[in-house]
DRENLO-707386 format. One line per 4 residues: number of its first residue (from 1); for each residue x, y, z of C-alpha. Coordinates in nm, 2 decimals, padded with zeros to 4 digits. Last residue first. Layout:
NUM) X:Y:Z; ...
***
This chain:
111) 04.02:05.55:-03.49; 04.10:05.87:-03.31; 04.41:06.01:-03.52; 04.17:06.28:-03.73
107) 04.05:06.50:-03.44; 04.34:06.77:-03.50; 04.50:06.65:-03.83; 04.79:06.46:-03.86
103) 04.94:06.41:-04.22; 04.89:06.19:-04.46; 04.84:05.90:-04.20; 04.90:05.58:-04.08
99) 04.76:05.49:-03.71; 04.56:05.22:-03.88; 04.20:05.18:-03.99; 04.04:04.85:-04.01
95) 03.83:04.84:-04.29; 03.54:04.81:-04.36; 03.36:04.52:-04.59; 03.12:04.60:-04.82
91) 02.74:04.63:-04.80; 02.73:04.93:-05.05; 02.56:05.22:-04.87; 02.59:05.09:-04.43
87) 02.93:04.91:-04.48; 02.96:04.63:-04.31; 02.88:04.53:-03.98; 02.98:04.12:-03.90
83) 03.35:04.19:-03.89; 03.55:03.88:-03.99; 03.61:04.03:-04.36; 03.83:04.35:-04.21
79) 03.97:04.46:-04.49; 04.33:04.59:-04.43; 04.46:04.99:-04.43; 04.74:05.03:-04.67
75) 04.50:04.98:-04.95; 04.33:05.34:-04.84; 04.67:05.51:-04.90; 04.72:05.35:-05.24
71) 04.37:05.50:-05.33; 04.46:05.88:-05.23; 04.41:06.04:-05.50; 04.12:05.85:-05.70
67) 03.95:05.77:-05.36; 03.98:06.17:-05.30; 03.80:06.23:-05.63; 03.52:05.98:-05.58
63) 03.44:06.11:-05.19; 03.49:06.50:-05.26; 03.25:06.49:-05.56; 02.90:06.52:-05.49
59) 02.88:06.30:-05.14; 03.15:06.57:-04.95; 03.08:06.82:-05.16; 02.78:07.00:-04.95
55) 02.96:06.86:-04.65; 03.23:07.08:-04.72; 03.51:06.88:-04.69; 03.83:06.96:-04.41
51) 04.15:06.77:-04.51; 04.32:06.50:-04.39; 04.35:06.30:-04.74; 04.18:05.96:-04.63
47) 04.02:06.05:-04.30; 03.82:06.35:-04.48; 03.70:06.57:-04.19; 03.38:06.69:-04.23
43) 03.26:07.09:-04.29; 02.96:07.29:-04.28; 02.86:07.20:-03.87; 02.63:07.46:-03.78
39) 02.69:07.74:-03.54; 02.38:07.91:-03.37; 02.51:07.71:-03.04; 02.24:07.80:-02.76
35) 02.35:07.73:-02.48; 02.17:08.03:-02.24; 01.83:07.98:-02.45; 01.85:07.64:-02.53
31) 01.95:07.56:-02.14; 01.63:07.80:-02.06; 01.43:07.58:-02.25; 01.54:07.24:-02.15
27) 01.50:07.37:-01.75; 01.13:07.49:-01.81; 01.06:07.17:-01.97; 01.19:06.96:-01.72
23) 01.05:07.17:-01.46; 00.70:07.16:-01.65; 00.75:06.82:-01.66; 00.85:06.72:-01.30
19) 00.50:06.98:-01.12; 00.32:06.74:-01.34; 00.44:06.45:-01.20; 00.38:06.51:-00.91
15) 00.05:06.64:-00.94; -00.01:06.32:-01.09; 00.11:06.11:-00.74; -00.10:06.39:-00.57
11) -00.39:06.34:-00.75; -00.36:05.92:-00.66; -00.23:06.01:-00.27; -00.57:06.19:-00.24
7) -00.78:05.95:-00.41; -00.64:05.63:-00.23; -00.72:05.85:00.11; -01.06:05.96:00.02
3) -01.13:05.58:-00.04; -00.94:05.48:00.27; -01.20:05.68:00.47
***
């Protein structure tokens, strides 16, 4: 009766889902396998001085040094003390960053 019935519709509601995992899983793999990008990321782009970092100098030194540079650069763009984010390591204000630049750099002129 509607017992068998509940059942039926119950194992095929898990088969279901199921039969959409493996699928999903079947589909992630083979996109891993055909997309596969064995390139890291070993550089960032400094917005300050417009130049590709390392990232393994980027905390070390790069940060400090470029500051030192290029500080009159970074006072050209305002604080932005109405903001309610700050900065994620020290708490301070951003700021707002302007179309001024160095130079242009491809992928630097998006803020």
């Amino acid at each position: 009766g509607s017992g068998v019935m509940v059942l039926q519709m119950t194992l095929g509601f898990f088969f279901f889902i199921i039969v959409i995992f493996v699928v999903c899983a079947l589909v992630n793999s083979l996109c891993s396998c055909f997309f596969s990008n064995d390139e890291s990321i070993t550089w960032i782009s400094c917005y300050l001085c417009c130049m590709k970092i390392p990232i393994s100098s980027w905390h070390s030194s790069h940060r400090a040094s470029c500051l030192g540079k290029h500080k009159a650069v970074l006072m050209r763009h305002p604080l932005e003390q109405k903001l309610v984010t700050r900065c994620g390591k020290c708490s301070g204000f951003l700021r707002r960053w302007t179309s001024y630049r160095i130079k242009r750099m491809e992928g630097n002129n998006t803020f």
